[in-house]
Structures are given as C-alpha cells and as structure tokens.
C-alpha positions in Angstrom: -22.1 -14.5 -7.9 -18.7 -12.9 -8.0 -19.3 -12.4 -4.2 -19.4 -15.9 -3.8 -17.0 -17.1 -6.7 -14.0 -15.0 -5.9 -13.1 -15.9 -2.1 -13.9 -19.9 -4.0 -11.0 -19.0 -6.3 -8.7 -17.1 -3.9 -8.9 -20.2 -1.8 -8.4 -22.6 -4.2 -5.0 -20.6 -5.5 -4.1 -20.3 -2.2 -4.2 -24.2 -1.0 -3.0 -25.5 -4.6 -1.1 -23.4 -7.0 0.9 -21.1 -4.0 2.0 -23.9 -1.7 3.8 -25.2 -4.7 5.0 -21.7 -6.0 6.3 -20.4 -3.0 9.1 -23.6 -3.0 10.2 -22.6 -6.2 12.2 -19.5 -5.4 12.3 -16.6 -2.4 11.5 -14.2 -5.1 8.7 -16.3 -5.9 7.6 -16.7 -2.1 7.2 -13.5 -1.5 5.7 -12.8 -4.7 2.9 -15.4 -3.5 2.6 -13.7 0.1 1.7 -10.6 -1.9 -0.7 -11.9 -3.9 -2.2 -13.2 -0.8 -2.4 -9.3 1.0 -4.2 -8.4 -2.4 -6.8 -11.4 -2.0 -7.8 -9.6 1.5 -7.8 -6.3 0.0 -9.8 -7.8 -3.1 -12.3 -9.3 -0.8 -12.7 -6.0 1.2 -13.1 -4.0 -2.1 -16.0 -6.1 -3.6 -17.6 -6.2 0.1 -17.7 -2.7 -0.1 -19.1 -2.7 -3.6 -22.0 -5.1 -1.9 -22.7 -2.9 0.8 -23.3 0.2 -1.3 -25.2 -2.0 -3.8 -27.7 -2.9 -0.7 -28.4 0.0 0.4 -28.8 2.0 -3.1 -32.8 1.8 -2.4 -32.0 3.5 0.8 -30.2 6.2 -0.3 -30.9 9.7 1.1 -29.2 11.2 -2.6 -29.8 8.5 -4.9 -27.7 10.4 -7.5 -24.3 10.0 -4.7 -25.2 7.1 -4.0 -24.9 5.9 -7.7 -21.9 7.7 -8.0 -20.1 5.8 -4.9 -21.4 2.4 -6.6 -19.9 3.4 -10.3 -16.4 4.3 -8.3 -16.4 1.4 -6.1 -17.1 -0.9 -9.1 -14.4 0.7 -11.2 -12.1 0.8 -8.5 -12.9 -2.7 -7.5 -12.2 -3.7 -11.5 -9.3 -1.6 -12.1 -8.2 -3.9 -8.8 -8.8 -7.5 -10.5 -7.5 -6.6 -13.6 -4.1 -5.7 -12.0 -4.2 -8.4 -9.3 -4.8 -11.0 -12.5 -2.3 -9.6 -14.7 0.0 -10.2 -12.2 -0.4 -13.5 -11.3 -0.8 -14.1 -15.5 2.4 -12.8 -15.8 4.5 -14.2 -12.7 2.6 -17.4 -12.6 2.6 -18.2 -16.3 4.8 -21.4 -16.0 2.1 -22.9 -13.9 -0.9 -22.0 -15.2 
C-alpha cells in the first residue's frame, strides 16, 4: 500500500500545496525544490525496500537477506520521518 500511496501523496503535494509555496518566498522556493529531490530519493528507497521484500523467498542466505530488508526498512523510515518533519515544520502555515 505504501508503494502505491506515497508517489499518490508526493504528487498531490507537488501539483497543490508547492505551486502555491514556492510564490511565497525564494527561501521557500527552494525549500520546495528540496523537498521535491527527497520525494525521488523517497521513492527509490521504498523501491529498494520492495525489491528486497520480493525476492526474500529467493534468498541464497535467508538470514542476510533479512538483515538487508530490516536496514532498508529502517533506513527507508528514519527517511520519512525526517522528510515529514520537515515539511511539518516549514510548511506549517499551510497545512
């Protein structure tokens, strides 16, 4: 789901809330351009994450492989929660 959900609500930001942020302020503009860079890097995180998820059954050491998943999934977290806490904290007079 949040394969599906989070390129939904990337885009959504992106066509609504930014367009109208980034005409606030320079600071602001660019502010928005980097929140757009992370919504790539977000996206190419959690498809990792997939990836490693589909081929767990496959795995030649199943104890790595479980291993890669746990640090991909933490890494992809740790990623979101700074990525959101940002935009919480930047973007709070818009919200």
């Amino acid at each position: 789901a949040l394969v599906r959900q989070l390129p939904e609500h990337c885009m959504r930001e992106e066509n609504k809330l930014f367009v109208t942020v980034s005409e606030v302020s320079t600071e602001l503009a660019a502010f928005v351009q980097e929140m757009k860079r992370e919504h790539i890097v977000l996206f190419a995180m959690l498809n990792s994450f997939c990836v490693a998820l589909d081929e767990l059954a496959n795995a030649a050491s199943l104890d790595a492989a479980v291993v890669n998943l746990k640090d991909l999934g933490m890494d992809v977290s740790r990623a979101l929660r700074h990525h959101f806490t940002a935009e919480e904290h930047e973007l709070q007079g818009f919200l």
